[in-house]
C-alpha positions in Angstrom: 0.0 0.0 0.0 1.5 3.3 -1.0 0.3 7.2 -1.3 1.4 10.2 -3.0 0.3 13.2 -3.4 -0.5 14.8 -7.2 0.3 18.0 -8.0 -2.2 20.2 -7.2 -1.3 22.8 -10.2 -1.4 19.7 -12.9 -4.6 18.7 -11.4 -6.4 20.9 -9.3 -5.9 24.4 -9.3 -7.5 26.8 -6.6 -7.4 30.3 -7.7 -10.0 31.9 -5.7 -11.3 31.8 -1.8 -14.4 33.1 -1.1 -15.4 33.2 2.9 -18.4 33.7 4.9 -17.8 34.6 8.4 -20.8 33.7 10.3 -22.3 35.7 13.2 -21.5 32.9 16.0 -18.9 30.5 13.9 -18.1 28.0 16.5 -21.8 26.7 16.1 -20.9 25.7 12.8 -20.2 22.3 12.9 -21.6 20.3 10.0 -24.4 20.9 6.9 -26.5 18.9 4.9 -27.6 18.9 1.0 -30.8 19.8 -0.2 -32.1 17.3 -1.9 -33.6 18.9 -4.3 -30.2 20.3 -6.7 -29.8 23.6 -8.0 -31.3 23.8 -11.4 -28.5 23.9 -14.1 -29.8 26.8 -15.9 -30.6 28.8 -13.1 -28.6 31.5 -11.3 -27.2 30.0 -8.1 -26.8 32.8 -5.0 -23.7 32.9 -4.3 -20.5 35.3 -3.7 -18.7 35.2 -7.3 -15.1 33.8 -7.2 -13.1 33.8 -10.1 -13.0 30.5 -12.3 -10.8 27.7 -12.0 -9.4 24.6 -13.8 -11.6 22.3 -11.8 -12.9 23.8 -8.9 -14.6 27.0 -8.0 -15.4 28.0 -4.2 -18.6 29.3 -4.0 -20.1 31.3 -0.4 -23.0 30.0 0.1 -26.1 32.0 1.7 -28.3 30.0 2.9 -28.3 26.1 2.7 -31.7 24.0 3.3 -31.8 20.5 4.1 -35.1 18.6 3.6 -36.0 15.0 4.9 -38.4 14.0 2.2 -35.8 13.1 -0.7 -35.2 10.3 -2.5 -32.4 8.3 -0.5 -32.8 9.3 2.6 -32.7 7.3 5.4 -35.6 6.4 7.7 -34.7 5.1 10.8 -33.3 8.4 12.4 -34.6 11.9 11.9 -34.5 15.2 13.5 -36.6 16.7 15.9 -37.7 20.3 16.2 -39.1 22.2 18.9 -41.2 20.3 21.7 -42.9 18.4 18.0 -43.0 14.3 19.0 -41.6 12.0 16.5 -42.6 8.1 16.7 -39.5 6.2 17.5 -39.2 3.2 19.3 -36.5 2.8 22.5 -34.4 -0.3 21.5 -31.4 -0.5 23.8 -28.3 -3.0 22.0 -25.8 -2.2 24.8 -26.9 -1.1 27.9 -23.3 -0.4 29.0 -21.8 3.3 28.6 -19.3 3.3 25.8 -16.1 4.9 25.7 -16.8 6.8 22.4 -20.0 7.6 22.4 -20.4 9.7 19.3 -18.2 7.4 17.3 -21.3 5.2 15.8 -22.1 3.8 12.3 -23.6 1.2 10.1 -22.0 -1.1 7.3 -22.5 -4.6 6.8 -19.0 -6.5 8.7 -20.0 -10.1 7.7 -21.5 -9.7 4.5 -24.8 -10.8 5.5 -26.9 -8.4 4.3 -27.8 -6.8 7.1 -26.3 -3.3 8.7 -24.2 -3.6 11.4 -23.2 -1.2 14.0 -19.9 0.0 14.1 -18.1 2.3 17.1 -13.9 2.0 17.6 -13.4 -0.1 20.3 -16.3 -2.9 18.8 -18.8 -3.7 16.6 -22.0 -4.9 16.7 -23.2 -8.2 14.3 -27.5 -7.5 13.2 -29.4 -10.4 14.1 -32.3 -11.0 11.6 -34.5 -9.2 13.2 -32.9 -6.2 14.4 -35.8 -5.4 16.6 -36.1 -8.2 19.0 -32.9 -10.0 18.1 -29.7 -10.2 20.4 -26.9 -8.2 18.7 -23.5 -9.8 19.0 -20.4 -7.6 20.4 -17.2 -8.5 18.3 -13.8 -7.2 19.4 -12.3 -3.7 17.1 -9.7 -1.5 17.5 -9.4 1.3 14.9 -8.6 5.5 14.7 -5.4 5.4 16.3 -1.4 5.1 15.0 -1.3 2.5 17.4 -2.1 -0.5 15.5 -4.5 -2.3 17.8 -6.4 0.6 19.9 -8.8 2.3 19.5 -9.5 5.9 19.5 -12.0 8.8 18.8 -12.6 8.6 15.6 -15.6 10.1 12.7 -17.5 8.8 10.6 -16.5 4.6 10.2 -16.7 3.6 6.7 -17.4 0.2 5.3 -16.6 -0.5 2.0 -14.5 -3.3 0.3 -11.3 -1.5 -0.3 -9.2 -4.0 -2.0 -11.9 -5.9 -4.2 -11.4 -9.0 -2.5 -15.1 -9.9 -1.2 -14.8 -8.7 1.8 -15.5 -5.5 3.5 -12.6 -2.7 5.1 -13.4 -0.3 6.9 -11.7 3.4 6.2 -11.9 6.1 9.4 -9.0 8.4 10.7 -8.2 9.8 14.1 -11.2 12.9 14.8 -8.7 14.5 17.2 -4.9 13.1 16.4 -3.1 12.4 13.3 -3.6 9.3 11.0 -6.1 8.5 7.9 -6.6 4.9 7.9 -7.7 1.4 6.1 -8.5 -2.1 7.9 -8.1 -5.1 5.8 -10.3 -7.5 6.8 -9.1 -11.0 6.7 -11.4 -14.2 7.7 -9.9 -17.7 9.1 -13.3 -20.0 9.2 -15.5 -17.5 11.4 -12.6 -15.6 12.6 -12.3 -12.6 11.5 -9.3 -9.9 12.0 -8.0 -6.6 11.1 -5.0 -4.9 9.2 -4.1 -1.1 9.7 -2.5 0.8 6.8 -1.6 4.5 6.9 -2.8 6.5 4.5 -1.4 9.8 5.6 -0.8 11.0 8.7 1.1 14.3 7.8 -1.9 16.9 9.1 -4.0 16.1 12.2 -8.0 16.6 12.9 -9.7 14.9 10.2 -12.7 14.9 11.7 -15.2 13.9 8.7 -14.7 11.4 6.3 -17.0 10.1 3.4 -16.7 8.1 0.9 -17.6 8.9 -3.0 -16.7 8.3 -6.7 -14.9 11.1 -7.4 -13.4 10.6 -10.7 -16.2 8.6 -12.0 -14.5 5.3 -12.2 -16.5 3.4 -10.6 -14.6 2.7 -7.0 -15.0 4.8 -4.4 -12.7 7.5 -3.4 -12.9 9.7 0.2 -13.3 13.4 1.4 -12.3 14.7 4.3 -10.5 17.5 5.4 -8.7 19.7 8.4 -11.0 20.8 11.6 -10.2 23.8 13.0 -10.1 24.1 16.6 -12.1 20.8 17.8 -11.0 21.3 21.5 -10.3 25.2 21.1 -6.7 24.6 20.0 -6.2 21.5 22.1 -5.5 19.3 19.7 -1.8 18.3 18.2 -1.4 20.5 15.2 -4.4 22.8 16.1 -2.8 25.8 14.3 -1.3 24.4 11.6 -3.0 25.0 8.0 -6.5 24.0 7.0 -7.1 22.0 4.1 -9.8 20.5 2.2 -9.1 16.9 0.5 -10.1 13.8 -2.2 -7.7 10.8 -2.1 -8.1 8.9 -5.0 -8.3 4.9 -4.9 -6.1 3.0 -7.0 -6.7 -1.1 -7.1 -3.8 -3.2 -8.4 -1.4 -5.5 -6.7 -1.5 -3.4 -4.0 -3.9 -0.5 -2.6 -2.8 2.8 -3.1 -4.3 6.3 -3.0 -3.2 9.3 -4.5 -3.8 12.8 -2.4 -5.4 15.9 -4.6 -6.0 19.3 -2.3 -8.9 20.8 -3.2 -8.1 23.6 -0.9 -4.8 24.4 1.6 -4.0 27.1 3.5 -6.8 29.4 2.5 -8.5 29.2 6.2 -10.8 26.6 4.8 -11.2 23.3 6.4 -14.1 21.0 7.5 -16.4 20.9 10.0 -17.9 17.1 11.8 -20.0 16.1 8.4 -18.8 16.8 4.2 -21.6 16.6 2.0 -20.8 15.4 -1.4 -23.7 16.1 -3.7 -24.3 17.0 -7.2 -25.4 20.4 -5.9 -25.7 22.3 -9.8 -27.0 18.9 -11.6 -24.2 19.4 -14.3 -23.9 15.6 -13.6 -20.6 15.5 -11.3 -19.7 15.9 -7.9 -19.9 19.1 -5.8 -18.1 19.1 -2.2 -19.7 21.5 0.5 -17.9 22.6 3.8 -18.1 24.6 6.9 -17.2 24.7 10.5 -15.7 27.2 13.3 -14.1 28.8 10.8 -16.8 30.3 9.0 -18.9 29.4 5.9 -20.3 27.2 4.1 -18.0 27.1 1.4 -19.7 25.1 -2.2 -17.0 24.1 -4.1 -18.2 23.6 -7.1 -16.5 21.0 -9.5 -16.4 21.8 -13.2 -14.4 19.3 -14.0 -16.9 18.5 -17.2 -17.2 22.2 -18.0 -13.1 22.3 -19.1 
């Protein structure tokens, strides 16, 4: 497994910053897409920035998020105000956990069903997730130290390598280290192998996975927090950055590192929507945090 970084003037080329400060920018953690995308032939509202090779940043005003799209999931939704929402208590551990905002679903065992998935375990779906017992397995992944856990974000599941069986991709939310987990089965064993992507910049405290350059893997997003734990963190003040690392498959995994945007005071917050926000039929990346914004940067990657 290897990773480089591309050259972000061959590649991508970010030639204009555009920046919202909002009135109370440490509430700005995370955003959501619309689902409804912004007409092509409209006029979007936005601050103008000047044009680039393959991405503009674009300040947006306002940004609505709506439940009733296709895609969206069912089983969790918002609540607003004192208005009551019908959900059902189910408790799966009744035990504290030791990262409590670490939790997400992916299917481990390739069963079908959607497991649940927090660093220091995961949790195996019984048929019916309802009245079934759900079966603790033993994980250990966001931290440098191969073999414990830490806080991490979001926990990806995806099958990195092609072989059949799912990874899982996450980084370190507070630390340094982007990594991958091979999975590996021996009967019903099953274990886990770290690789490194890049641990060079610290606080990458969103992750998500999409297919970025349209070839029919699955890349990631992520990029710098700024100020987490109010400058607490290991590399708190060093540069903000916005990035896609591209996945190669061959003999062995590797993934190449394209900035979107360094060292312009834009970074990510604790979610990275990545949307076809214009409709022009590729991805657009959206961003925000205590820093300011959001930032839309668009992708006209088909427009050059």
């Amino acid at each position: 497994m290897s990773m480089s970084l591309e050259s972000a003037s061959r590649r991508i080329q970010i030639l204009a910053r555009g920046l919202l400060t909002a009135a109370n920018p440490s509430s700005l953690h995370s955003v959501c897409p619309a689902w409804a995308p912004v007409a092509a032939a409209a006029t979007p509202q936005y601050a103008q920035g000047r044009q680039t090779n393959t991405w503009r940043s674009i300040v947006l005003f306002f940004l609505a998020a709506t439940l009733s799209g296709p895609g969206m999931g069912t089983e969790i939704l918002p609540a607003k105000g004192t208005q009551s929402l019908p959900f059902r208590h189910i408790i799966i551990d009744g035990d504290w956990p030791t990262y409590p905002h670490c939790k997400t679903v992916g299917d481990i065992n390739g069963d079908g069903r959607r497991d649940i998935l927090r660093p220091d375990a995961w949790y195996e779906a019984p048929a019916d997730p309802r009245k079934g017992q759900w079966k603790e397995h033993p994980l250990a992944v966001g931290s440098l130290t191969e073999g414990q856990a830490d806080h991490t974000p979001q926990i990806q599941v995806y099958d990195i390598d092609n072989d059949g069986l799912n990874d899982i991709l996450t980084s370190s939310a507070h630390g340094h280290g982007i990594f991958w987990y091979k999975q590996t089965k021996d009967g019903s064993s099953r274990s886990w192998k770290q690789y490194v992507i890049d641990k060079s910049w610290s606080q990458a405290h969103s992750i998500i996975l999409a297919d970025m350059d349209g070839d029919g893997d699955l890349d990631f997003v992520t990029g710098k927090r700024f100020f987490a734990h109010n400058g607490n963190d290991p590399d708190a003040k060093a540069p903000l950055g916005v990035y896609w690392y591209e996945l190669q498959r061959g003999d062995a995994v590797r993934w190449v590192k394209h900035a979107i945007s360094y060292d312009e005071g834009i970074g990510s917050g604790l979610s990275i929507p990545v949307v076809d926000l214009d409709a022009d039929g590729d991805l657009d990346i959206v961003v925000t945090g205590k820093w300011g914004g959001p930032v839309w940067f668009e992708n006209t990657a088909r427009s050059n």
